[in-house]
VODRENMI-111664 format. One record per residue (C-alpha): z, x, y; residue in three letters. Coordinates in steps of 0.2 Angstrom, whole numbers, plus 5000, padded with zeros to 4 digits. Each point is the difference from the previous one (the first is absolute). Layout:
BEGIN
ZXYALA/...
This chain:
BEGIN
464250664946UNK/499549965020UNK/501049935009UNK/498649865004UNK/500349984979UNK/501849995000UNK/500049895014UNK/498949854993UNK/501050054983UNK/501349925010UNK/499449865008UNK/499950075017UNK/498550035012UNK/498950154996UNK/500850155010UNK/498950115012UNK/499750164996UNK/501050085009UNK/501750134993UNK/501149915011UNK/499949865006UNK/501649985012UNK/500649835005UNK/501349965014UNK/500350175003UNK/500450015019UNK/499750125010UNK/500150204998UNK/502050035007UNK/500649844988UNK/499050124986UNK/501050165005UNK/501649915000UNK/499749954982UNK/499650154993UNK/501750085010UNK/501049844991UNK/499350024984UNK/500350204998UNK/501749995007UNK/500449864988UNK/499450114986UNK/501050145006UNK/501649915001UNK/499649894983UNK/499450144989UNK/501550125000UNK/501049824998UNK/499349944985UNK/500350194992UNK/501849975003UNK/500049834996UNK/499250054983UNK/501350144994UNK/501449915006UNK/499249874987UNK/499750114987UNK/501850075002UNK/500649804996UNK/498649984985UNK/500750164993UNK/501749995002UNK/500350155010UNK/500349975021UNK/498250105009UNK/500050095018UNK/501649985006UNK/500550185009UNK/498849995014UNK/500349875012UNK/501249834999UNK/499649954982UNK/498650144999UNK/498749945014UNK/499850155007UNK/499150084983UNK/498449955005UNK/499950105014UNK/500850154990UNK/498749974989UNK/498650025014UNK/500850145010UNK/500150104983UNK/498249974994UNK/499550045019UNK/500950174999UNK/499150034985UNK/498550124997UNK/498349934995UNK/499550134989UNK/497950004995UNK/499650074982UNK/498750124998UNK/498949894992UNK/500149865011UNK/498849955014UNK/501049985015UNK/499049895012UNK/500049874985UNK/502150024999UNK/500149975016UNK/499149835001UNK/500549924984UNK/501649955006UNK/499349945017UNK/498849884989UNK/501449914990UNK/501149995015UNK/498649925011UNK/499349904989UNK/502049934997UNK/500149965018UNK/498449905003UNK/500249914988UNK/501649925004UNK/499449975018UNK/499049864993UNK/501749914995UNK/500449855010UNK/501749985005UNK/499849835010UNK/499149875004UNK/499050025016UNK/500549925015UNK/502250004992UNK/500450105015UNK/498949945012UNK/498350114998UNK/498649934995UNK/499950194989UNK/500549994980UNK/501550114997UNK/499150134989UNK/498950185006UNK/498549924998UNK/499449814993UNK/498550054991UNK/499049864994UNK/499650114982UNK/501850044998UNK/500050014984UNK/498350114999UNK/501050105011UNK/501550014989UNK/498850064985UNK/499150125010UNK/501650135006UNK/500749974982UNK/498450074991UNK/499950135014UNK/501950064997UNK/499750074984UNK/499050125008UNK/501550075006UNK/501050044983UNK/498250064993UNK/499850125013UNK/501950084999UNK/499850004980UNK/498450085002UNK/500050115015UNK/501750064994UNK/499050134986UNK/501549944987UNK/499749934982UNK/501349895001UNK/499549945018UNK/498549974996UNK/500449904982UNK/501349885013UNK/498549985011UNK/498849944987UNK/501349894992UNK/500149915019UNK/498349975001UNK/499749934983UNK/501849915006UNK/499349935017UNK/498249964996UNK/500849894985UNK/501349905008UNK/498849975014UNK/498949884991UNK/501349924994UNK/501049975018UNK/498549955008UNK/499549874986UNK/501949935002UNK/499649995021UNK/498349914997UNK/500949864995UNK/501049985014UNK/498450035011UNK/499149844992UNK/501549885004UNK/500550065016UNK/498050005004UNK/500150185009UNK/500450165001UNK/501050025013UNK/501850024997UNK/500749915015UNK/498749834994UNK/500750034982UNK/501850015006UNK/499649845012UNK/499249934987UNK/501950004992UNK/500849895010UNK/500149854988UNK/500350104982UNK/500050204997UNK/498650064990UNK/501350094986UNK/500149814995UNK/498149964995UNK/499550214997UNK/501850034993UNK/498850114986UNK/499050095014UNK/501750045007UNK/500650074984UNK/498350104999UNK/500350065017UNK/501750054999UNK/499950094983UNK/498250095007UNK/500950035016UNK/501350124992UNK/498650104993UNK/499150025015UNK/501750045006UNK/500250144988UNK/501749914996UNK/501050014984UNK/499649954986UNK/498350055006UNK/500250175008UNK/499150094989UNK/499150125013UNK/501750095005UNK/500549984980UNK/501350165002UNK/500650004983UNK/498050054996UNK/499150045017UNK/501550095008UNK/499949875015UNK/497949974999UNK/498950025015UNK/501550035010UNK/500450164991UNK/499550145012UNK/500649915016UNK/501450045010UNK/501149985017UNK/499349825008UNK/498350024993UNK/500949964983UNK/501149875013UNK/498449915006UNK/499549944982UNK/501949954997UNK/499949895018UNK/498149934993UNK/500849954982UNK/501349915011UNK/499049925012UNK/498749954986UNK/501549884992UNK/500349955018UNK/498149955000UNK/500049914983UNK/501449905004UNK/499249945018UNK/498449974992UNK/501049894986UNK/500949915015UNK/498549945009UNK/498949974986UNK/501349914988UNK/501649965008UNK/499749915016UNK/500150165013UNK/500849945012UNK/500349834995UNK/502049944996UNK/501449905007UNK/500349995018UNK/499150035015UNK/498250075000UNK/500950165011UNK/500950054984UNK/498250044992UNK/500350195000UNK/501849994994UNK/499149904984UNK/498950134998UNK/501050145001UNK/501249914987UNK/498849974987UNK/499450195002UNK/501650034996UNK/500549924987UNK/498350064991UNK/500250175004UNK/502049974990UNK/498749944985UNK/499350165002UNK/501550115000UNK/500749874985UNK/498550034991UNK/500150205001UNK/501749994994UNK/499749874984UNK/498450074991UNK/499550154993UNK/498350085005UNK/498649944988UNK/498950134988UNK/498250035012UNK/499349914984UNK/501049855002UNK/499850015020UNK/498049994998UNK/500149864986UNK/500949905012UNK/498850015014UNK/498349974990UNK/500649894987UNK/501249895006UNK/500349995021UNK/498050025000UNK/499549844991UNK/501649905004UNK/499550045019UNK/498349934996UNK/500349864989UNK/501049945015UNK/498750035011UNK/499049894989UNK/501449855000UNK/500250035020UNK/498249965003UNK/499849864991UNK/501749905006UNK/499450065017UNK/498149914996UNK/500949834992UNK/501449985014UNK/
């Protein structure tokens, strides 16, 4: 679908033709700071949330997590890295090098610039005239689908280029994964995109300021969430690093930080699902108190979706590959359309 289509799908003006179409963007320094912002605050998050999550587990499990390295074990993170770093990145015989090397860079790139899409307040809160995000793109949501589609180019590369049966069986099961999750999280955001009247996610989150959108697409949300933990490669739907059967999938033949780099992207992919799930669905930056505290809302509900994440993995069991299709195709595929349908014609009548 164009995004010319999508657009007047959605009740908004056609779009021009063009890939980006940037609004409010400032000039090129305000950019470059940005960019600096948003990869520290993926540095510093990341290896948080990792922590955050096996302390979790260690309380779901009844068992106590990190806790040697650092005050109450905060240090094992960067344990972690220095370990994998200090590593060796052997290459198999059979692999093709050039292609081990990229895959990695593709899903951790394609991680990144998505969340710079992600508004964290309104513009004008701290006395700009800029939106607090990397860039306000007036197709955000295109964008969004774009460097999800293009990610799983990532985990196909490393499966394949690794020359490994197994690698390459984890690499299939990720495409066959992504491309059928895909329809369904887009179909759950069209929705959204025909009562907000746009696609851009700082007009859908201003759009917000009277009710969220969780209350009138509380089964797009579902939807989204759900497909979100397979794009994700989250329990119960990590099937492409199944190590039971695939010995760890795609990610088999990697080691050192190349092995690291599609650990930080999984990470940073939650990290993306629950920003995109904040703006679309629950406000954004929307919540008690002054319009300043914006950010401080965001980062909140970013976290307390990321804990549903982490709850999640703990609480269900991985599905069969069977069952992991059956869901996507027969049931979130014409639940996500059906309330498509139902969207439309409320958005007609009212």
């Amino acid at each position: 679908m164009t995004a010319a289509a999508l657009a007047s799908a959605a009740g908004a003006a056609p779009l021009p033709l063009v890939p980006l179409a940037l609004s409010e963007t400032g000039p090129v320094w305000v950019q470059l700071v940005k960019a600096v912002v948003i990869f520290v605050f993926i540095l510093q998050i990341v290896p948080m949330v990792l922590w955050a999550e096996r302390r979790l587990l260690g309380r779901f499990q009844a068992r106590l997590g990190p806790n040697r390295v650092g005050p109450a074990g905060l240090m094992q993170p960067l344990a972690d890295v220095l370990k994998l770093v200090s590593k060796e990145a052997s290459t198999p015989a059979t692999a093709v090098p050039w292609m081990m090397a990229i895959a990695p860079v593709i899903s951790i790139t394609t991680a990144v610039l998505t969340l710079a899409i992600i508004p964290f307040g309104a513009p004008g809160a701290y006395g700009g005239e800029f939106a607090l995000a990397g860039i306000d793109v007036s197709i955000g949501l295109l964008y969004f689908f774009a460097f999800g589609s293009i990610s799983f180019y990532g985990l196909m590369l490393g499966g394949w280029a690794s020359g490994s049966k197994y690698s390459f069986l984890g690499s299939m099961r990720a495409a066959a994964q992504l491309v059928s999750y895909e329809v369904a999280i887009g179909l759950s955001l069209l929705g959204v995109a025909m009562t907000a009247g746009s696609l851009s996610l700082v007009e859908i989150v201003q759009a917000q300021d009277n009710i969220w959108f969780i209350v009138p697409q509380f089964v797009g949300f579902l939807i989204f969430m759900v497909a979100g933990f397979a794009e994700s490669s989250r329990p119960p739907f990590d099937l492409p690093e199944a190590d039971a059967e695939l010995v760890s999938g795609y990610n088999t033949e990697f080691g050192g930080m190349r092995f690291g780099s599609f650990f930080m992207a999984e990470y940073i992919e939650v990290l993306v699902i629950s920003g995109v799930a904040v703006a679309i669905f629950l406000g954004g930056w929307h919540g008690p108190g002054p319009e300043w505290l914006g950010p401080w809302w965001v980062l909140l509900k970013m976290l307390a979706l990321v804990f549903l994440f982490i709850w999640v993995r703990a609480t269900l069991p991985r599905l069969r590959y069977d069952q992991l299709m059956t869901l996507g195709w027969k049931i979130l595929l014409p639940l996500a359309t059906l309330n498509v349908l139902v969207t439309a014609i409320l958005v007609v009548l009212l």
